[in-house]
C-alpha positions as CSV (number, residue, x, y, z in Angstrom):
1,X,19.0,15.1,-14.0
2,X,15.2,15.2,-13.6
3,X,12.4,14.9,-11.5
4,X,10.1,12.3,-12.8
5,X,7.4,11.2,-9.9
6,X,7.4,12.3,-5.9
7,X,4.5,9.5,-4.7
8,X,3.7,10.8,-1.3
9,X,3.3,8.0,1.2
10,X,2.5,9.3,4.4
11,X,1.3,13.3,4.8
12,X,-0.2,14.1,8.5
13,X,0.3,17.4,10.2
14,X,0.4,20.7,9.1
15,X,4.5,20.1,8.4
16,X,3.9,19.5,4.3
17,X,2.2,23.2,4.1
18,X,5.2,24.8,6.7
19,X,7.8,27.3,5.6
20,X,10.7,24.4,6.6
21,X,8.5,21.8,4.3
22,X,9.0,24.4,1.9
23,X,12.4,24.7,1.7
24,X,14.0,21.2,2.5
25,X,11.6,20.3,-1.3
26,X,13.3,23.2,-3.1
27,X,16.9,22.0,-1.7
28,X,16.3,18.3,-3.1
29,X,14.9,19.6,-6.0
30,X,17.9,22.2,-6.9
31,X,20.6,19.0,-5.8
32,X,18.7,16.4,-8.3
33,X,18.9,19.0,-11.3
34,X,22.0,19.7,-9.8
35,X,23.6,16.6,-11.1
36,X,24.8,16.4,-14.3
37,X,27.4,14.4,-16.8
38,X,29.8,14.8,-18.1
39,X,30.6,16.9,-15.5
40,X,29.8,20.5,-15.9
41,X,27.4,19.7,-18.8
42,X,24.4,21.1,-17.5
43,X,22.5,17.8,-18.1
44,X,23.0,13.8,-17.2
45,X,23.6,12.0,-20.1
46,X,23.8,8.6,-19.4
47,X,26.0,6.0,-21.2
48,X,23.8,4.1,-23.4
49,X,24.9,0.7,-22.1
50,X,22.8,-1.8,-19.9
51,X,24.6,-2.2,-16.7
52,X,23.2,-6.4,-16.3
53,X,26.3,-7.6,-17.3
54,X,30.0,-7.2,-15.3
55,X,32.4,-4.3,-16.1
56,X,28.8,-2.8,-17.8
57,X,26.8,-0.1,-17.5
58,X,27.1,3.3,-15.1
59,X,27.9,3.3,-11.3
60,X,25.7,4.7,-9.0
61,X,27.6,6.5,-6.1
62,X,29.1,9.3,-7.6
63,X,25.8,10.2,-9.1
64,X,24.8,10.6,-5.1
65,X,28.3,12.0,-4.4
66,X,27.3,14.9,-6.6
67,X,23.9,15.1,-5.1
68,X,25.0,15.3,-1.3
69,X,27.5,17.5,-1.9
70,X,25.1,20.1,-3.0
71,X,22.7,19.5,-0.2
72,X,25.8,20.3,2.2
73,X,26.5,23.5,0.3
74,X,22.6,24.5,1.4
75,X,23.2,23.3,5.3
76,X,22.5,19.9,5.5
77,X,24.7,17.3,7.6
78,X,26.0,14.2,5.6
79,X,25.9,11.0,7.0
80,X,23.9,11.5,10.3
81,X,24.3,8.8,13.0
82,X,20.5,8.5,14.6
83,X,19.4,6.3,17.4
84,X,16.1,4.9,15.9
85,X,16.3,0.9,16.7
86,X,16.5,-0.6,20.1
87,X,18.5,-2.9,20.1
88,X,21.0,-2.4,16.8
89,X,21.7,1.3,15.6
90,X,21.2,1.2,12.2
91,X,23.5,2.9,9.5
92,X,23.8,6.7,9.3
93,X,21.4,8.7,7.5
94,X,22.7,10.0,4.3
95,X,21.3,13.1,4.9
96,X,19.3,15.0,7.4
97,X,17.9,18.9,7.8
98,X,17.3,19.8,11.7
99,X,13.3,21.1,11.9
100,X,12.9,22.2,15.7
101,X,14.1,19.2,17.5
102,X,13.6,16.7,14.9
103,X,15.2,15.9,11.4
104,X,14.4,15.3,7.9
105,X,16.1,12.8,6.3
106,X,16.9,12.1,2.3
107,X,18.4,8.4,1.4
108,X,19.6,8.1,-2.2
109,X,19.8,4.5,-3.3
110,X,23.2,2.8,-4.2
111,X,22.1,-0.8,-2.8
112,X,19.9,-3.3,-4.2
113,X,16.2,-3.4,-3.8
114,X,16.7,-4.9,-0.1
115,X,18.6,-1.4,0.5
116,X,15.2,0.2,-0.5
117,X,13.1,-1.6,1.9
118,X,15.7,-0.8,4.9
119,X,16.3,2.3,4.2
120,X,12.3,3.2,3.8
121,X,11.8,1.2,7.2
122,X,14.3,2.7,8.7
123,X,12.6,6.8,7.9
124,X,9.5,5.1,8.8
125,X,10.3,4.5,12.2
126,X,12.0,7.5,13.1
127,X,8.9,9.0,12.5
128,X,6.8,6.8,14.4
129,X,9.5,7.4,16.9
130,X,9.1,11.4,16.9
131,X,12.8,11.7,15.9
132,X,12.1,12.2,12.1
133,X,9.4,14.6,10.7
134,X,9.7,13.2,7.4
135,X,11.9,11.4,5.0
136,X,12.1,11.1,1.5
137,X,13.9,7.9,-0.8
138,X,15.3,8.8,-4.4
139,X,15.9,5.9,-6.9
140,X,16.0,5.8,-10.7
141,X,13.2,5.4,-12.6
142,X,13.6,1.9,-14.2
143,X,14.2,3.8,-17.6
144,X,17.7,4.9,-15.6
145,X,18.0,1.2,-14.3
146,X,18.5,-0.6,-17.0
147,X,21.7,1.3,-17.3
148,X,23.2,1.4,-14.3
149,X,24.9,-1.6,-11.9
150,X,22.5,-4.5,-12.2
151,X,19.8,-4.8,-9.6
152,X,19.8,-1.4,-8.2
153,X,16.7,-0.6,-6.4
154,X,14.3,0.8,-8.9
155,X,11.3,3.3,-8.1
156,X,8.9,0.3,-10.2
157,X,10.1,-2.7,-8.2
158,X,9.4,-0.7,-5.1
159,X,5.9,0.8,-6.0
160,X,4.1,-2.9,-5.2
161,X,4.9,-2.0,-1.4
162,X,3.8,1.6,-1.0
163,X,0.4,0.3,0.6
164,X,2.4,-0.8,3.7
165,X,3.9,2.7,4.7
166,X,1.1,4.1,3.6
167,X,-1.1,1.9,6.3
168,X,1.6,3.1,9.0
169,X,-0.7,5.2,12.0
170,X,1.1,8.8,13.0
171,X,0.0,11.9,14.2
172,X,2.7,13.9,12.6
173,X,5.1,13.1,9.4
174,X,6.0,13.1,6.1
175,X,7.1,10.0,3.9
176,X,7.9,10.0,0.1
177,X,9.7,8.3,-2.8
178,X,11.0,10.2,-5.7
179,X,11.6,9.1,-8.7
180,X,14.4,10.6,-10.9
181,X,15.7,9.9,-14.0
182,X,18.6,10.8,-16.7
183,X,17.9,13.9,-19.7
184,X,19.4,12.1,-22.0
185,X,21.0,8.5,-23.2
186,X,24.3,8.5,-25.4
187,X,27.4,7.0,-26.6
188,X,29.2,9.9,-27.0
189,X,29.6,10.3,-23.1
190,X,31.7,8.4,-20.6
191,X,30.6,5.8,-18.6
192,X,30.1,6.9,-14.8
193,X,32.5,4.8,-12.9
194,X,31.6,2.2,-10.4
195,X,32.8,2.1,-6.9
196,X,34.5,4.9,-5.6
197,X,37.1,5.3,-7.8
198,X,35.0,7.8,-9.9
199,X,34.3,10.0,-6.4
200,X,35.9,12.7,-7.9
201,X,34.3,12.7,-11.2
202,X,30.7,13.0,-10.2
């Protein structure tokens, strides 16, 4: 899989230019091209099938399956439990990397746009809360949406709202989205299976 566009939202500090910053980017850079299909390929070759229509197109979580478990293999805990709200915990991290005494957390998208905006929000105000350094969102590029479950969150379909976390006032923190995408499209390749069932393919 490949990196198509990190748009950095919020950058204050000096954390982006620390040896951590350094390599928490290299790990969730090596887990994206990490991922491939058909397993063991080298590459992600996506079915060439749109995913609007039911029992079509690719699933989404073992694509993140694939890319957790490689984060784990570099240190990171999966599924992190943090106390950011006040008066409803939110859902566990997907990832986090300890910096000092704070985190920094990855969410990789399964859900539908709505998914984007809480998961965003919810990176957003760790760091305002000083219990995040940074975080950083991956979703497919919309070239990889059209092939995957129908109504995904998308990188495009997000981009209209990066002035609002970008407006957000910290003295320290870092917030991204990145943007990846599939080497190639195909027939010749199985289709990624939805749900869980495919948890061991991916």
């Amino acid at each position: 899989m490949k990196l198509v566009k990190l748009e950095v939202l919020i950058d204050k500090g000096t954390f982006s230019s620390s040896k951590e910053f350094k390599i928490i980017m290299e790990h969730i850079k090596s887990a994206v091209r990490a991922v491939d299909w058909p397993p063991g390929a080298g590459s992600f070759t996506i079915y060439k099938q749109s995913g609007k229509k039911r029992g079509e197109g690719s699933g989404v979580k073992p694509i993140k399956q694939n890319f957790m478990q490689k984060l784990a293999l570099y240190g990171w805990d999966l599924e992190t439990p943090v106390d950011i709200a006040t008066l409803k915990r939110p859902g566990p991290l997907d990832a986090t990397y300890k910096v000092g005494n704070k985190l920094f957390a990855v969410e990789w998208e399964t859900g539908n746009i709505s998914s984007s905006h809480r998961a965003m929000n919810k990176m957003a105000l760790g760091i305002l809360k000083g219990i995040l350094i940074g975080g950083l969102l991956v979703l497919p590029t919309r070239e990889l949406y059209q092939y995957l479950t129908d109504r995904i969150g998308n990188f495009r379909e997000l981009a209209p709202y990066f002035p609002l976390w970008r407006s957000l006032k910290c003295n320290e923190g870092y917030l991204g989205v990145l943007a990846v995408e599939h080497d190639f499209a195909s027939t010749d390749v199985p289709r990624i299976p939805k749900g869980t069932n495919g948890r061991h393919a991916l």
